[in-house]
C-alpha positions in Angstrom: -31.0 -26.9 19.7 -31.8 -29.8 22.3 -34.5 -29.2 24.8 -35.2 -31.5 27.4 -38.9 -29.9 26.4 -39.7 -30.3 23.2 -36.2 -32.4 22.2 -33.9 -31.7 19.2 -35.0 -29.1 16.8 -32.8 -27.3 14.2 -33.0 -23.7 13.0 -32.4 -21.8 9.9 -31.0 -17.9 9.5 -34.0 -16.2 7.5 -32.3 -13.1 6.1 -35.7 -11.6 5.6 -36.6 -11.5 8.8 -33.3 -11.5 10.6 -34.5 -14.3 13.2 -33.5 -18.0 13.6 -36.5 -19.7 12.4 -37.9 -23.7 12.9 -38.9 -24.9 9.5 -41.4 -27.2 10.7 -43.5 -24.3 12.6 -42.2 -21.0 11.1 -41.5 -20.4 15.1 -38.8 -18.1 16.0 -36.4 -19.4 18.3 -36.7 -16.6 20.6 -40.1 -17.9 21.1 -39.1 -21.4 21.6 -36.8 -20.6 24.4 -39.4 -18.1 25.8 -42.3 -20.4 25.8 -40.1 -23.6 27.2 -38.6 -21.2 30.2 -42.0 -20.1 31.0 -42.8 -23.8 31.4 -39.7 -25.1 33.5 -40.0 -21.8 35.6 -43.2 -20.9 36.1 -42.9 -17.5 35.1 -43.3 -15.5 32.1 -40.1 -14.9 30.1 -39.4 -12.2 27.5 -35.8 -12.8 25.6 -34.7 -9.3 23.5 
């Protein structure tokens, strides 16, 4: 993924638990894009 946010960030498939995950921080993307729309909009976001 590219953010203008946070920048480039590349996630994994984790069969376990059936999320795409960041490596670096164990963070879901779901909760990337969540916390980084919150941010541009001003608004709480909640993705699935």
């Amino acid at each position: 993924m590219s953010s203008p946010v946070s920048g480039p960030s590349r996630f994994d498939w984790d069969q376990k638990s059936e999320a795409w995950i960041y490596r670096r921080t164990e963070e879901t993307l779901f909760n990337v894009l969540e916390t980084e729309l919150e941010k541009l909009c001003g608004t709480p976001i909640k993705l699935g």
